[in-house]
N, C-alpha and C positions, 0 to 999 in steps of 0.2 A: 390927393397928391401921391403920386409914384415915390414907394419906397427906396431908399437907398442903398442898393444888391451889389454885392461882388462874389466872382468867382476865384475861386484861387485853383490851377492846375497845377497838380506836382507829380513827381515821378513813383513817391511813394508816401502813405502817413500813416502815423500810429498815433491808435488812442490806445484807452485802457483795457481794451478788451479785443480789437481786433487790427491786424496789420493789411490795410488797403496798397497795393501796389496801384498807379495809373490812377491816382483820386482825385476828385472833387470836394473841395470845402465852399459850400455855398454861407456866403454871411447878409444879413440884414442889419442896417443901422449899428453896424461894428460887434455884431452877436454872430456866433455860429447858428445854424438854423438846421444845415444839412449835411451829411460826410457820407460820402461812395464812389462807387467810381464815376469816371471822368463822362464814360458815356450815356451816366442816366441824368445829366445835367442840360440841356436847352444853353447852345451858345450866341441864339439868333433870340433873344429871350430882350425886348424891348429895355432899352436905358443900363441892361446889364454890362459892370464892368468887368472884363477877365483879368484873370495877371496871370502869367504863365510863366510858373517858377519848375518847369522842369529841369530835370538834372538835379533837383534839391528833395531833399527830407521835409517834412512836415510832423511836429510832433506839439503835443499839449507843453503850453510855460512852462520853463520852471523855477523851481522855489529853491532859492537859496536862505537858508534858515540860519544861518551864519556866519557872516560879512561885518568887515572892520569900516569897509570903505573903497573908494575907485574912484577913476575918472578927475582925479587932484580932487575927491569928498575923502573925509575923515573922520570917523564920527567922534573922536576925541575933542574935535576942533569945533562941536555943534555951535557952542555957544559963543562962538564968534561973528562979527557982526557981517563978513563978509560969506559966513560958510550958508551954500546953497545947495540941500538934498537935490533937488532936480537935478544936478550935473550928476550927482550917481544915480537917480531913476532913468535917467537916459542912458548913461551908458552901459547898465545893467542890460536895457530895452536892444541894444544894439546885439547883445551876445546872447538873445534866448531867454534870458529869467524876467518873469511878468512879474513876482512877487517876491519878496524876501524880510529878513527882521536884520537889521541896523544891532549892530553887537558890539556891546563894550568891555574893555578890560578892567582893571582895578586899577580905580585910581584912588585919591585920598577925600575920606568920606565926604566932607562936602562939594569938592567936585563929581565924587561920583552920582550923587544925589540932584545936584543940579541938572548935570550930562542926560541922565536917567527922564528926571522932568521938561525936560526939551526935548528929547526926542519922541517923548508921549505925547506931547503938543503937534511935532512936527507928522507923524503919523496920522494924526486927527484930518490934516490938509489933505485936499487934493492933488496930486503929482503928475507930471508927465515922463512917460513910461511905466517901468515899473512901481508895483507897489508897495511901499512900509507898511506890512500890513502888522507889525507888534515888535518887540524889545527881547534882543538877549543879551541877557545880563554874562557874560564870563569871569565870574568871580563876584566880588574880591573875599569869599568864604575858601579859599584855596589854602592845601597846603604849601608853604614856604619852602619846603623840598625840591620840592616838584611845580615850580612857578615857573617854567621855561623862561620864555620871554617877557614875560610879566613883571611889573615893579616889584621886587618883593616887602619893600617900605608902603606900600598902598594894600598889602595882603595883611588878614586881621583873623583872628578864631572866628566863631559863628558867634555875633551879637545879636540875640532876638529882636534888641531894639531898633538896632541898625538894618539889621531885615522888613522891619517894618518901616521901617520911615521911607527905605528903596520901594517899594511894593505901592505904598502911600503916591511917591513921588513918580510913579511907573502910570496912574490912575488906569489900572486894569486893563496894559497895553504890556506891560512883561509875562511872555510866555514860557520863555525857557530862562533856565538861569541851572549854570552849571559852579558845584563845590565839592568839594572833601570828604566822602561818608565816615574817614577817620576819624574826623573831628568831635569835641565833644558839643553836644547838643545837635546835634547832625539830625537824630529820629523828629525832634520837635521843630527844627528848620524843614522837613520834608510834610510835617502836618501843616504848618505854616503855609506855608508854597500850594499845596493843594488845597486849602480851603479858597485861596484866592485864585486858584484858577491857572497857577503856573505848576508848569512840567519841573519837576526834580532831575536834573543832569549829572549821572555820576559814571564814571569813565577813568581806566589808568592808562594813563600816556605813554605804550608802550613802545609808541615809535622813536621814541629817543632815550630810553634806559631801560633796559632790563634787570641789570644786577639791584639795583634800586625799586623793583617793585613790590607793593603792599601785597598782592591780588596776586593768584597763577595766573589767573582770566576772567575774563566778565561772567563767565559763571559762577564762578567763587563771590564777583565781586554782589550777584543776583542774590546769593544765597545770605551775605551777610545784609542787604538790605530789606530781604524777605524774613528774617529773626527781630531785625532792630523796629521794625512794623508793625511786629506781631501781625502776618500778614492771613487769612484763610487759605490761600494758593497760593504758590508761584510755576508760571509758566516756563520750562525752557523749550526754545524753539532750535532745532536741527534741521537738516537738509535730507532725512531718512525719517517717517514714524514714526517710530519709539527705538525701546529694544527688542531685538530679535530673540528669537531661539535658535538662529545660527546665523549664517554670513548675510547681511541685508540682500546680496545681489542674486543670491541662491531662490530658485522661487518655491522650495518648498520650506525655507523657513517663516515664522509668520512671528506677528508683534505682540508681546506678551503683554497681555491688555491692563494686569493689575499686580504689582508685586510687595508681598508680604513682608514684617519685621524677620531679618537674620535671613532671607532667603540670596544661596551661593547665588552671584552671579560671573563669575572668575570665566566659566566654559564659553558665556555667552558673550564677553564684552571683547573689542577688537580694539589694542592699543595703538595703531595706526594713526596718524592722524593727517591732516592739512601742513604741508609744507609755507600755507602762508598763513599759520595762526600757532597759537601754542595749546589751545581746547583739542578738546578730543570727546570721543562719548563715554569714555573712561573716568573723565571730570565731570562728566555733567554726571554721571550715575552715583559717584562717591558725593557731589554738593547733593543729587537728590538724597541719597540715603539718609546723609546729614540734616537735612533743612525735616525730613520726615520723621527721623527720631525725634524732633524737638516740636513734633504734634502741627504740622505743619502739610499737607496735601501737595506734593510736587508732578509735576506732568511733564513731558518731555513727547513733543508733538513735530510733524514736518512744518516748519515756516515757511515754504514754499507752495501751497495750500492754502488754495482763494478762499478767504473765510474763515481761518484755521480757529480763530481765536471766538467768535461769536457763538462759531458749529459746537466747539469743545463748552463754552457756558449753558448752550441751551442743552447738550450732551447732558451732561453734569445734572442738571434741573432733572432731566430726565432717568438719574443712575444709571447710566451706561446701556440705554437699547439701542441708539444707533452701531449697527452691525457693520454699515458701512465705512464708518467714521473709526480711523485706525490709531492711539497713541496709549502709550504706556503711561499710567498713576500707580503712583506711589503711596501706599495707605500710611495714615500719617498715624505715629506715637498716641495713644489712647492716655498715655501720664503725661502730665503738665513737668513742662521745664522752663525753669527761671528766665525771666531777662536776661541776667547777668548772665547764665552759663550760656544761653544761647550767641550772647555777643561774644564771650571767649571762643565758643565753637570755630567762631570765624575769623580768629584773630591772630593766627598763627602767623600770617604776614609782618607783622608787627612785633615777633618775639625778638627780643633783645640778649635773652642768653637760651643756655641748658642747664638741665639738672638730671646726671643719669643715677639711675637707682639698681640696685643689684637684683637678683635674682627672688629673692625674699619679697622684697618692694612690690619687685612686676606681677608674681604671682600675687597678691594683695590686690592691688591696682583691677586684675581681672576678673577676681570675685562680685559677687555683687554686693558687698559689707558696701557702706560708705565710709570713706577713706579718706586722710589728708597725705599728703606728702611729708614725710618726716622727717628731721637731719639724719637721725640714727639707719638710715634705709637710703641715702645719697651717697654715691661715689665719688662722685665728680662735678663742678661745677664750673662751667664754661661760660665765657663773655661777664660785661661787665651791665649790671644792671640796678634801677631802683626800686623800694618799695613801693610797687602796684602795676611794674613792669610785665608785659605777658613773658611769659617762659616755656620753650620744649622740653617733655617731658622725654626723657630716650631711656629704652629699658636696656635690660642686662648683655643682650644681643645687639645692642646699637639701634634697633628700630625706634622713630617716633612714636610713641603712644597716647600722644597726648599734647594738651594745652592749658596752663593757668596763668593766674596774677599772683606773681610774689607778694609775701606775706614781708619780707627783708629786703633788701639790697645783697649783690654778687658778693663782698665782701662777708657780710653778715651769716650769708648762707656757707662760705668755706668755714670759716672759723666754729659755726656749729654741725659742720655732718661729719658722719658715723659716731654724732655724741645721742646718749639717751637722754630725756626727760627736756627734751628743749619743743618751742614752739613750732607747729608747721611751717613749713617752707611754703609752701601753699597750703590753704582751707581746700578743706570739702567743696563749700560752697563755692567758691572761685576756680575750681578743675573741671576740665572737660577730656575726658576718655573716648578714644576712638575704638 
């Protein structure tokens, strides 16, 4: 029995690796078979049908990984008895995307746990058009600050229990599920998620408040997740190598392949940045420095670079002989630093006051004694805050120097500074020194 062939002519197609202008897609029984051009194709090719879609594009599905709903589907509305996915796999089908995951927002835990187990179910089916191919969860571990359009009566802290019975009710069809790294329990909700197989989604919404953000940038926000992980690496990826030893675009400056504890980098870094982002390599170099004192390995590589990510682990395995292979590591702190300091390291977003200290203070502070913060060495004491609130540290010149958790409350700490014999404002143990 004579197979079931078509040709498809287009004016141009892209795969993933090569852009065909004048192509041919030969398919068999609704499979691709063959891609090239138009004229290594047979169009006298017995029972073969053509379709000749020139004047159009041809390009691989795509996946939309983050969809409420379309086409009058909702997925809020699964569990009604009249709501039919097929009307959204069709008209997904109509605009390009072969495949996508059905996304919910927070709702109140037993709807959301139902919502979650229907569409695990409805996934399971077979669809016309596109395909459900898995669950994204958006929320409801969110912060209530920052819930844009979302119920904020449906938004909850992170319940481990509640995280399981979603996960439970998901039957290994939730892939992504996006919350809050501010939250408490946030490190054991991201061990959770990946034993089972779901992606950790953490993200500040900067397109709709600035002055309200935790994070400078998702660099910052890598570095606080790579400490609360206790991670071996963290990767940042750029659109340049590494760092340079002089202007990227210069061709005789080259990528300084490994950088030491204390070593200046001021000459070599360009504060410029992207007009459409607030990162820079300025930030990635200060989170690497950071994430690296606290014994941590950081890499800063080109993300534009087929394979970047596979080349740089077998790289690594290998201690650095690929000559060809160009990013800058970061050699990480040889002393062990705490949990706890490492999550203050990153917490600065989060401070709710100041405490500036004079002269006396700052020189202390830069020593290597270890040190608390004192009343008797505070100047000033700005914002209003509670005991175990994070605090900036600002020294006698106005500069930031730091980050800790009050040991007091804002009131507590006025009415004790510049006295002797009172208790830290902040512990040792709870201060981080830049």
């Amino acid at each position: 029995m004579a197979k079931n062939r078509t040709l498809f002519l287009t004016d141009y197609c892209l795969t993933p690796h090569v852009h065909i202008p004048n192509a041919g897609i030969l398919c068999e029984e609704k499979k691709i078979i063959a891609v090239g051009g138009a004229s290594a194709f047979s169009l006298d090719e017995p029972g073969l049908h053509v379709i000749d879609l020139t004047d159009a594009y041809a390009t691989p599905g795509f996946i939309d990984s983050h969809i409420h709903g379309g086409g009058s589907y909702d997925t809020a509305k699964a569990l009604e008895p009249d709501a039919d996915i097929n009307i959204l796999c069709r008209h997904l089908a109509t605009h390009g995307i072969t495949t996508f995951l059905p996304t919910l927002m927070s709702y109140p835990r037993d709807k959301m746990i139902a919502l979650t187990a229907k569409l695990a179910e409805l996934v399971e089916d077979s669809h016309e058009g596109a395909d459900p191919c898995a669950i994204n969860l958006e929320g409801p571990f969110i912060n209530v600050r920052k819930c844009g359009s979302q119920n904020p009566e449906a938004i909850c802290s992170i319940d481990m229990g509640y995280a399981r019975e979603l996960i439970a009710a998901g039957n290994g069809r939730i892939k992504l599920l996006t919350f809050a790294p501010e939250l408490k329990d946030a490190d054991k909700l991201i061990e959770l998620l990946l034993e089972n197989g779901v992606i950790p989604i953490v993200n500040e919404n900067d397109t709709i408040s600035v002055s309200e953000l935790m994070f400078t940038d998702n660099d910052e926000l890598s570095g606080l997740i790579a400490s609360m992980m206790d991670v071996q690496a963290l990767i940042i990826l750029s659109n340049i190598d590494g760092i340079y030893n002089g202007l990227p675009a210069d061709p005789a400056s080259e990528v300084i392949r490994e950088i030491e504890h204390g070593k200046d980098l001021s000459s070599y870094i360009q504060t410029s940045k992207s007009s459409f982002g607030r990162g820079g390599m300025l930030t990635k170099t200060n989170i690497a420095r950071k994430v690296a004192d606290e014994g941590i390995t950081v890499i800063i590589a080109n993300g534009k670079r087929d394979n970047i990510l596979t080349d740089i682990l077998r790289n690594e395995e290998l201690r650095m002989k690929n000559e060809e292979l160009k990013y800058t590591r970061f050699i990480p702190s040889p002393e062990p630093v705490s949990s706890v300091k490492k999550w203050i390291a990153h917490s600065e977003g989060f401070a709710k006051g100041e405490l500036h200290i004079n002269e006396c203070a700052t020189k202390i502070l830069a020593s290597d004694k270890a040190v608390s913060i004192l009343p008797i060495g505070i100047t000033d004491v700005r914002g209003g805050f509670e005991k175990d609130d994070i605090v900036r540290i600002i020294d006698h010149t106005g500069n930031a120097v730091g980050v800790g958790k009050a040991n007091c409350n804002s009131e507590q700490a006025r009415e004790a500074m510049g006295k002797h014999g009172k208790k830290p404002v902040v512990h040792y143990d709870y201060l981080y020194i830049e």
